[in-house]
GUDRENLO-275880 format. One record per residue: x, y, z of N, C-alpha, C in turn. Coordinates in pm, 1 decimal. Layout:
<sepas>
[sepa [X; Y; Z]; [X; Y; Z]; [X; Y; Z]]
...
</sepas>
This chain:
<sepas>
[sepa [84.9; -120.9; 0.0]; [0.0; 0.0; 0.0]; [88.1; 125.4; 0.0]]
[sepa [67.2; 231.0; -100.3]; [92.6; 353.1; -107.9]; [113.5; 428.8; 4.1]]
[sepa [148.6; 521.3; -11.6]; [149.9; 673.0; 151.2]; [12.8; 726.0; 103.1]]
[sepa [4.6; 734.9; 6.2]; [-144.6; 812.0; -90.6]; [-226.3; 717.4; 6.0]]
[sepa [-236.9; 624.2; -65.2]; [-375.7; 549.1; -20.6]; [-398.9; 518.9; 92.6]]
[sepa [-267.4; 507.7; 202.0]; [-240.8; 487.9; 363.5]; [-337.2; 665.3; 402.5]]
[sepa [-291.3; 780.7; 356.6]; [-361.7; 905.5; 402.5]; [-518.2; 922.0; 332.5]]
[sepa [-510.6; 861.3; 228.0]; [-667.6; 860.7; 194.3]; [-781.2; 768.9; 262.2]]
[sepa [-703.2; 659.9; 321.0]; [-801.3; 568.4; 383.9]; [-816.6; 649.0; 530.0]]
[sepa [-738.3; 701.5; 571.0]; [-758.5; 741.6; 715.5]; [-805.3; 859.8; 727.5]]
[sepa [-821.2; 978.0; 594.4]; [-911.5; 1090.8; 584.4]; [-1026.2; 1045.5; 620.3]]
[sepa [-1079.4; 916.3; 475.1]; [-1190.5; 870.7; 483.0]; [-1270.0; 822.6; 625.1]]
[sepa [-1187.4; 768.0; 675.5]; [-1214.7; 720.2; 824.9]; [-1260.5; 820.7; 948.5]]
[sepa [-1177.5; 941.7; 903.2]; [-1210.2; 1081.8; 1011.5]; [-1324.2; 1161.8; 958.4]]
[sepa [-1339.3; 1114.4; 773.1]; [-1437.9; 1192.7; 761.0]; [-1608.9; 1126.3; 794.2]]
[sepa [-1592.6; 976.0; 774.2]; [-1707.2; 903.8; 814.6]; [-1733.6; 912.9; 1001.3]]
[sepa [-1609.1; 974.1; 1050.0]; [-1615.1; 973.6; 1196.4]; [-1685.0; 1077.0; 1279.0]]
[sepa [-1653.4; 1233.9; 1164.2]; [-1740.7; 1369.4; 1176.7]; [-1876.9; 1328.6; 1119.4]]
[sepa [-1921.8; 1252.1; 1032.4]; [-2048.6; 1219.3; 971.1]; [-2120.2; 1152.0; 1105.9]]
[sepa [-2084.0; 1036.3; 1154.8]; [-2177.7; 997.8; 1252.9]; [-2147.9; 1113.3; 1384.3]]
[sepa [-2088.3; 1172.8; 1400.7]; [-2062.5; 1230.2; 1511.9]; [-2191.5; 1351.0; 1454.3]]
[sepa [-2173.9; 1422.2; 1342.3]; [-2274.6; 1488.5; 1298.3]; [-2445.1; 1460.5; 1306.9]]
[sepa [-2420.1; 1321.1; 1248.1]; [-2584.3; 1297.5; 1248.2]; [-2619.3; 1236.5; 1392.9]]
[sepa [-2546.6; 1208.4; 1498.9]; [-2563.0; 1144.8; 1658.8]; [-2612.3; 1268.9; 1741.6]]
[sepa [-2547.6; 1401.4; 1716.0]; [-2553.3; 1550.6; 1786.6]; [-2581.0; 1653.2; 1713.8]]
[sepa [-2720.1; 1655.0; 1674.6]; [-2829.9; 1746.5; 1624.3]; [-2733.3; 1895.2; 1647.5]]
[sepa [-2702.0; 1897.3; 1809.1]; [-2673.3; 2066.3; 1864.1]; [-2554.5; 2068.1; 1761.8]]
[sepa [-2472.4; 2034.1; 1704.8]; [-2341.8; 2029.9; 1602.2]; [-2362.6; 2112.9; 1502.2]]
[sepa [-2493.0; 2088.9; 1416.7]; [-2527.1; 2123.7; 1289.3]; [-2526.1; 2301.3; 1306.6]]
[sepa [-2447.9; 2328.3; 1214.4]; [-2493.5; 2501.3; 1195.4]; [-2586.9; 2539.2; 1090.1]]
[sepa [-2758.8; 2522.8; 1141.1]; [-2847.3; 2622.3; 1098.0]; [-2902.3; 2712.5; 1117.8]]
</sepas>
């Protein structure tokens, strides 16, 4: 495995991590 694909899998991972953290804590959302 790449350095690319080693930092893209673990973006992906922090970004699916803000997603449930997002949709778990309503008060998060800025509307």
């Amino acid at each position: 495995m790449s350095d690319m694909e080693k930092s893209e899998k673990s973006l992906n991972m922090a970004f699916e991590r803000v997603i449930y953290i997002y949709t778990t804590n309503p008060s998060f959302s800025y509307r």
